[in-house]
Structures are given as C-alpha cells and as structure tokens.
N, C-alpha and C positions, 0 to 999 in steps of 0.2 A: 629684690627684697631690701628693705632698708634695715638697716645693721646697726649703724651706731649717728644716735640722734640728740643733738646739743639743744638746751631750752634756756631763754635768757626773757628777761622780762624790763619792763619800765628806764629803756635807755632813754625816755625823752629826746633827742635829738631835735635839732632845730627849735629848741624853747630860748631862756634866759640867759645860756650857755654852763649850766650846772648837770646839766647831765654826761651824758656819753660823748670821747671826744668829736668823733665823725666816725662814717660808716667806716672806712679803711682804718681806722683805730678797733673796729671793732672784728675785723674781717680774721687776725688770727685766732677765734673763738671756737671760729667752725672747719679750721682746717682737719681737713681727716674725717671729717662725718660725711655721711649721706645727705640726712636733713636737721637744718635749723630750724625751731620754732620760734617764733616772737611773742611771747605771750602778753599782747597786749601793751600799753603806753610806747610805741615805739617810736616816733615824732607829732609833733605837735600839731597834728594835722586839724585840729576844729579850732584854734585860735586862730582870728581874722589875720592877728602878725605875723605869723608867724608860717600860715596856713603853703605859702609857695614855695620857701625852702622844703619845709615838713615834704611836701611832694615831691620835689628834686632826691630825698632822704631816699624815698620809698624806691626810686629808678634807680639811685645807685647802688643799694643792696640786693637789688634784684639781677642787676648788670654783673655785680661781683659773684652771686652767687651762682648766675649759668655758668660764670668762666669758670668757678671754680668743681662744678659739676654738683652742686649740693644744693636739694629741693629747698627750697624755700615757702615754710607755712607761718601766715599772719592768724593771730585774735585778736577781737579787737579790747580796745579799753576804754578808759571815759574818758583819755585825752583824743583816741583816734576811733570814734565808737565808728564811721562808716567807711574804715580800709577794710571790711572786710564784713561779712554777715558771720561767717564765724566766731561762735565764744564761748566755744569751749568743746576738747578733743577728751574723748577715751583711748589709752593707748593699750595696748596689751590685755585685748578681749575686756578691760574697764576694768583691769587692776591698779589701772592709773589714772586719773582723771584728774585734768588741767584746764584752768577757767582764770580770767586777771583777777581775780576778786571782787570787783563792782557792783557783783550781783549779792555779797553776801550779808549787806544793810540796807535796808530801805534808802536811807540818805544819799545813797552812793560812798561819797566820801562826808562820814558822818563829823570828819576834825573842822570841814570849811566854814565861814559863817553863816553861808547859806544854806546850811545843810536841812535847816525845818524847809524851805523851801523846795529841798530836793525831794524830801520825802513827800511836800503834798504834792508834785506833780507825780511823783510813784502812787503814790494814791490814788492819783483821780485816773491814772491812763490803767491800773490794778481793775478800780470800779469801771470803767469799759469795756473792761472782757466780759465775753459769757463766762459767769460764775463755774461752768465746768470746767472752764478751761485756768481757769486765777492759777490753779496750783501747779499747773504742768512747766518744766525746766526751759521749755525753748517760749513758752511764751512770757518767764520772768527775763529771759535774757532778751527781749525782744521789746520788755519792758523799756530797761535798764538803758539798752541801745538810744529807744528815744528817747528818755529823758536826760542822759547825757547831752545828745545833740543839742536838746533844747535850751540847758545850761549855758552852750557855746553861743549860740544867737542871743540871747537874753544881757551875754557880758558884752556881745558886738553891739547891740542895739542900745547900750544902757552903761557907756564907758564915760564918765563921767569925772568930774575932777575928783583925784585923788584925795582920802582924808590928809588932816595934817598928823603932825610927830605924834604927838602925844595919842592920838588915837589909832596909829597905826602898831605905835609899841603895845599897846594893849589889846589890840584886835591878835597882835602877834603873841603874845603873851596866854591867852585864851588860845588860842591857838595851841601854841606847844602843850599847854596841860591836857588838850583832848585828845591830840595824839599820841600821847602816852599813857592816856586810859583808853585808847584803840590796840594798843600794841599789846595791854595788859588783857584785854578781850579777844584779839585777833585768834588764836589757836581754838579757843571755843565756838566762835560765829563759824570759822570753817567746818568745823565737827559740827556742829549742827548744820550747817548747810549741805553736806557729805549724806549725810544720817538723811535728808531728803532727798536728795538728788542723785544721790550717787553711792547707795549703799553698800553695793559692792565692789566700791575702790578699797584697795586696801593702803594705797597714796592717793594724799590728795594735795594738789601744787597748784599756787597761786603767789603772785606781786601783791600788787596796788599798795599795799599798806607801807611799803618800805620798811620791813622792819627783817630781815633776813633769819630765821632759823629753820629746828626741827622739833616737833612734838610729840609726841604718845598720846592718844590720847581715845581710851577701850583700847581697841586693836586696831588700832587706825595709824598712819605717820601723816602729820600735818608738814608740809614745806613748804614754806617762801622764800621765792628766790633774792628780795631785797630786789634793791634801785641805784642807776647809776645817776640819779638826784641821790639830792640829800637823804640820810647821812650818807652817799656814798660808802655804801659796802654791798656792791653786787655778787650775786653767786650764778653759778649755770650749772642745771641738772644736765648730766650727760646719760644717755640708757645707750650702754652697748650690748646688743644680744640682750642675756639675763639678767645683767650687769647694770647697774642704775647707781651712782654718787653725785653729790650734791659737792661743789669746787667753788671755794671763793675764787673770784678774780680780782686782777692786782690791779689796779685802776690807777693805768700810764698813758696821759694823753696820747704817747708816740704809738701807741701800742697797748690793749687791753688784750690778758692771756690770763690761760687760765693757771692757779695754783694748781701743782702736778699732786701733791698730799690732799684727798678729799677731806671735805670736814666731815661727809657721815658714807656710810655705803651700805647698798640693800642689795638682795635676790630675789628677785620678781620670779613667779610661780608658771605661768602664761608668757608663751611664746609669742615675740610678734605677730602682728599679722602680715601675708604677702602680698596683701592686694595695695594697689594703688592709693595712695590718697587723693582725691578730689582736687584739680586746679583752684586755685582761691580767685575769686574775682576782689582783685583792691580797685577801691576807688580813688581816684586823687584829686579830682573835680569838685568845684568849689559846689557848696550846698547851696540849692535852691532856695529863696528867701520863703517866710511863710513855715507851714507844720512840717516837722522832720518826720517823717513815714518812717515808724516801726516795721523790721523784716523780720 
C-alpha cells in the first residue's frame, strides 16, 4: 500500500534552462516516499530543441526512482502532452483530484499570443465529437492532449525569423498583463472546472498557471503547486496516510528540498486505496509528422 506520496508539477527540465536544476537536484524531493507524481510540464519533450534531452530527463528519473524504491507516476501537460495518456488521477476514493490544468480554458494557455488560435483548434476537434460525448472529462482531456501536440508541430513547421526589439517588448508586455488577469481567474476556472468534473473532490490540485497557492472556495480547497520556471516558487503536496500539506520548496540548483514548515495542512476523510496503480506507458519517441491522434 502506498503511504506517503509527494506531488510536484511544472519542473520544465531540459527547456531554456529556467526551470528545474537537473533531475539529481530534484531527487531529494521524494526521498522517504513510496510514490512521486509529476503532475504534468515535466521536460520539454514536444519542442523539436529540446525534444532528446527532454527524453534523456525522462530515463533518468525513472532510473533514480527504481534505485530509490519509489513508484514513479507521469500526467501529462501541454509542454509533454504524449509522456503519458494519463491526465488526470483521483486519489483517496476522489477526495483529491489532480489534473496540470490545460484542461481548465479552452485556449489552453490563455496568456500566449496564440492563444485565439488555440481555442479554434479546441473547437473544431470539440465539433468532432459525437455531441454525446462533447461534455464527458476523458474526452475533454483527450481533447486538450491533441491540440497541445499540434501547437508543437505548427511552432516546428512555422519557426521563422524572430520579431525585432520593439515588437517583442510588447508582445512581452501583453504578455505579462494576461497572466496576471489569469492568476486573478485561476482559483475560479478551477472551481468551476471541479464543479464538472469532479464534484466530489473536496481538493482540487493543479500547475500550469505558475502561480502557487491555496483557496476556499464553497467547500472546496483549490491548490496549485506553482513552477520551477518562472517566478520560481515551486511547492510539493506531500499526502502521508491522512495527512496531506502543501511545502514550498527552496529552489537550490545543488539540491531542491523541501521546506520542513508546511505552508497549509489538511485531513483527508477516505483512506487510501491498496490496490495498485496502473504502470504508465511514457513515450519518448519522436512524433510522427502529420495529425497528432487524440487517446
């Protein structure tokens, strides 16, 4: 039975070098647990540069984590939408329900510029389902998954010369104001995304947004674990037994650990479960060119 389980989300590794230092900076995280979750952006694996490190990321977390005896579960996100068909786990008979976020705006990442474009290909692949099906949870995440991918081919296919200064401070500019009228939305799109999806969590935990807290909101606690991108200030929900806190982590290249003072703590009502979790199938093989198949 697994006992005590650490969650970490959005190390980026093997991107720009702005996120997580390397996997062995990140290895005393999970010492003493059973199983680590990744919830999602955990290297860079659908950017064409970056895509063979991102892979290399994936072996050696995997390699640390049998030595160290502790299961190892992927979700995916929108930087790694196919390490994994998984995206999203109920823990504690679905008193906890964890997803990276991607699913909880049409846009995906609603701050990018591209972001109308993200939304019409959620659209048009939304109008492709049988209309029974539009509203069901594994087929918006199944949505999400490919149009992510397709994001990543569209930037390989279509990399072109960079703008100049002046349009890129502005594009940045624009930028920063939408993700801080994300962050100022972020606890509500969860709650309503919860409120569908997942009614009877009474936690609901998610990244993507980088924005790390906790919220109320009804009878609900919203928590993001934050990003080790920017602003760097990542956190890890740890659940022992009943026991569930949310712990900044002190972000030291030599060494990522956790802060031993939680910043919130909870008592989860539902007991584990004892049965097995499912082996993850990751993939780390480069994507086939042409349409990314939704699973």
């Amino acid at each position: 039975m697994i006992r005590r389980t650490v969650v970490i989300s959005d190390t980026h590794l093997a991107g720009d070098g702005r996120g997580a230092s390397s996997v062995a900076a990140l290895r005393p995280l999970w010492q003493g647990a059973d199983e680590l979750i990744v919830n999602g952006d955990f290297a860079e694996l659908s950017d064409a540069r970056w895509r063979g490190s991102a892979a290399r990321q994936i072996l050696e977390i995997g390699e640390l984590c049998e030595k160290d005896g502790v299961r190892l579960t992927f979700l995916s996100g929108n930087h790694d939408p196919l390490i994994t068909d998984r995206r999203y786990l109920r823990l504690h008979g679905g008193e906890v329900f964890l997803t990276h976020g991607d699913m909880l705006h049409p846009s995906i990442s609603p701050w990018v510029r591209d972001a109308s474009k993200l939304r019409a290909l959620h659209n048009d692949a939304i109008a492709s389902l049988d209309p029974q099906q539009r509203g069901a949870l594994d087929e918006q995440a199944s949505v999400v998954q490919h149009v992510s991918g397709q994001k990543w081919d569209d930037l390989a296919e279509n990399n072109g010369p960079s703008a100049g200064k002046a349009r890129r401070l502005v594009c940045y500019a624009g930028t920063c104001a939408r993700v801080l009228w994300y962050w100022h939305r972020l606890p509500k799109l969860a709650a309503q995304f919860a409120d569908r999806y997942a009614p009877e969590a009474r936690y609901f935990v998610f990244g993507h947004f980088h924005r790390a807290g906790v919220w109320q909101i009804g009878g609900r606690t919203i928590i993001n674990t934050g990003s080790f991108h920017a602003p760097r200030r990542p956190h890890a929900l740890v659940i022992d037994g009943r026991q569930m806190a949310l712990h900044r982590i002190a972000f030291n290249p030599a060494g990522h650990t956790l802060i031993e003072k939680p910043r919130a703590a909870f008592t989860l009502e539902n007991p584990a479960h004892a049965e097995a979790i499912p082996a993850q199938l990751t993939r780390t093989t480069r994507r086939k060119s042409g349409k990314n198949t939704a699973a």
